[in-house]
N, C-alpha and C positions, 0 to 999 in steps of 0.2 A: 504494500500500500504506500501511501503517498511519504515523503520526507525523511526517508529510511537514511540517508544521509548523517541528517541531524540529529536522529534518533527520536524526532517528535511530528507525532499524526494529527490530523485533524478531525472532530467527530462533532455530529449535531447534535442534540438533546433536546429529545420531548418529552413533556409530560402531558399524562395521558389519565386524565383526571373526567367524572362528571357522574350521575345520579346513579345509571346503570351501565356497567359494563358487560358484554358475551363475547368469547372469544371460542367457539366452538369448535371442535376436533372432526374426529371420524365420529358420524353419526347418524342416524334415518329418522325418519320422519314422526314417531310415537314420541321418542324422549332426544334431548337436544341437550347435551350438557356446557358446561364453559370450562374451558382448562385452565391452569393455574396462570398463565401470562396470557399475554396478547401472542399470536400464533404468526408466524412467518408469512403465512398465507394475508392473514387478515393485515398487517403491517404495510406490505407492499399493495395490497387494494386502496390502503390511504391513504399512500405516496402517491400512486397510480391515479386516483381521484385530485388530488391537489394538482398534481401534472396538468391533469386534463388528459391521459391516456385512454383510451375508451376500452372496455371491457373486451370487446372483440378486434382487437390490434396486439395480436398474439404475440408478432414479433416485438412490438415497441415491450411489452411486459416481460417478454422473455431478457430482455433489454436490460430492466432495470432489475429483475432477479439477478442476473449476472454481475451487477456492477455494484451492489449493495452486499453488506456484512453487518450483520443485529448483533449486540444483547439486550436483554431487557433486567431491569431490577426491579422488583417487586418491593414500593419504598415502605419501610419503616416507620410509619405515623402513629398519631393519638387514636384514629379509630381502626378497631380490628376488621379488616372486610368481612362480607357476610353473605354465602349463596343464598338466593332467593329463586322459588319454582313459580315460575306463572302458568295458568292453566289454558290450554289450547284445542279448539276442535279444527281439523284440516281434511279441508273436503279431497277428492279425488288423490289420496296418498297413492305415494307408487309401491308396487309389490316388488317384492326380488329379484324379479324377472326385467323391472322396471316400467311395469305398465302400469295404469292408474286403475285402482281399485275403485266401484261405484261408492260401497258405503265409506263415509268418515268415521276417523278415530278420532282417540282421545291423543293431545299431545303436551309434556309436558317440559317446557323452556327455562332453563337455569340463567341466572344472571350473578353477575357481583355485584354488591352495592358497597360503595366506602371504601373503592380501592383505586390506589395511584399508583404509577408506575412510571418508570424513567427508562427512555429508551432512547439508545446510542445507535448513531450510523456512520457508517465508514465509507467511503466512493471509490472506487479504483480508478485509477489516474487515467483509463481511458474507458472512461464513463463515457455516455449518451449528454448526462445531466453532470454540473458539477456540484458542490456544496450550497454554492450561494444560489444556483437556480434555483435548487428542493428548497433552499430557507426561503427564499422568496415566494415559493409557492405553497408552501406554510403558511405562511403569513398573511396571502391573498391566493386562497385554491379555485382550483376552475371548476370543480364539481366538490359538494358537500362532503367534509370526512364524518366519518362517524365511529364508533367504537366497537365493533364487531357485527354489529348487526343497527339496523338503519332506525330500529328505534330509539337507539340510545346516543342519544350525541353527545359531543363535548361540551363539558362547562366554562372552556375558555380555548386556546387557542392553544395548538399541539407546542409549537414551537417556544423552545426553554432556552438555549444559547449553544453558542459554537463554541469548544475550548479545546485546547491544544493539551497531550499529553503524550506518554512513551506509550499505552496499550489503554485496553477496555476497563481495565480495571482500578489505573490511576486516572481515566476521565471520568468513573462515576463516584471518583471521592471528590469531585469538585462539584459534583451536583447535589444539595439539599434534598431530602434529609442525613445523606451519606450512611444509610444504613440501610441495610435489607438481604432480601435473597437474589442473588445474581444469576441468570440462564446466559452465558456467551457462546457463541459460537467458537471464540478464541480459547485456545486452554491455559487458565490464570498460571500465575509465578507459582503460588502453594497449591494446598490440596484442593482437590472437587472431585462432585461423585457425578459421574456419566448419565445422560437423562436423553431418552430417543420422544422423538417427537415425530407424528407421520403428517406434517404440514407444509413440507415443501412443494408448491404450487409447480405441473410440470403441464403447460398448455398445451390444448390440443380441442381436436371436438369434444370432449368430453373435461369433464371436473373431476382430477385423478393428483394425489397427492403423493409423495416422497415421505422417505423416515429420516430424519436428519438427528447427527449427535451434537446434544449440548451440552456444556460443561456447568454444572449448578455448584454454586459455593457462598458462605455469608460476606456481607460485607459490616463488619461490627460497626466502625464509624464512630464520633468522639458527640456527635450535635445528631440529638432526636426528639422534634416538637415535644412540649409538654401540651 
């Protein structure tokens, strides 16, 4: 990545704050759960949305999966997040086969409420997009972001700042609250325990996802809101 030189990279940070969060995995149409972070897949849909990328511009997406590198932190605040089920009826569900079933089921959709999250991006030096375009398009998107799913929006604005550090994990002590559970894609200086995730978005006609390995580890931190 960029400034390997110097020995210092550069990384944007968002926070990804608001009433409800879903950040959905592998899963069909009865029960819909949210994973523990925000999901690879769902991340690049709200880059992809601020871009202005449109959902069937395969290559532009394939684009920016390639040129981008996540972690996420799972910050450390006063209130403890909290899954919550909302109750769902969905007409014409598909069956295994994938065809749609006459009668509706019951379906039942997990959300988090009261949770933040700090998420780090990296560009590879021959990116589509560079740093300052994604900030800018943060800042002023061309289509709606949202928080995994389109009912839940942000309670403020993704973008948190640009700062300069040697890895992922000395640019999320620069970000408040400097405490939490870390998922990087990068593997930290100390220990971490190995976490597969099946959310790597691989385009095509169809909505078919990858298992990707992520490195999870604390980040204890010195400043945590009272």
């Amino acid at each position: 990545m960029a400034n390997e030189t110097i020995g210092m990279r550069r990384f944007l940070a968002l926070k990804l704050c608001g009433v409800m969060q879903a950040w959905g995995g592998h899963t069909y149409e009865d029960f819909r759960h949210t994973e523990m972070i925000p999901t690879r897949s769902a991340l690049l849909g709200l880059l992809a949305a601020c871009l202005g990328i449109d959902r069937k511009d395969t290559s532009g997406l394939q684009s920016l999966s390639a040129a981008v590198c996540i972690a996420v932190r799972v910050d450390r605040t006063k209130h403890k997040p909290q899954r919550i089920t909302d109750y769902h009826t969905v007409l014409e569900p598909r069956k295994v086969d994938g065809k749609p079933r006459k009668d509706p089921v019951v379906s039942y959709r997990e959300y988090w409420c009261d949770a933040q999250y700090t998420v780090l991006l990296e560009v590879s030096d021959d990116a589509q997009w560079n740093l300052e375009q994604i900030r800018q398009a943060l800042e002023r998107p061309v289509y709606t972001p949202f928080l995994g799913r389109r009912s839940c929006p942000p309670s403020r604005p993704p973008f948190e700042a640009e700062v300069e550090a040697v890895d992922f994990e000395s640019a999320f002590a620069l970000i408040d609250p400097g405490a939490g559970t870390i998922y990087s894609e990068e593997n930290p200086s100390g220990e971490s325990t190995l976490y597969w995730l099946r959310d790597m978005p691989l385009y095509g006609r169809k909505r078919q996802f990858a298992t990707r390995e992520i490195h999870l580890y604390q980040q204890e931190g010195e400043h945590v809101p009272e």
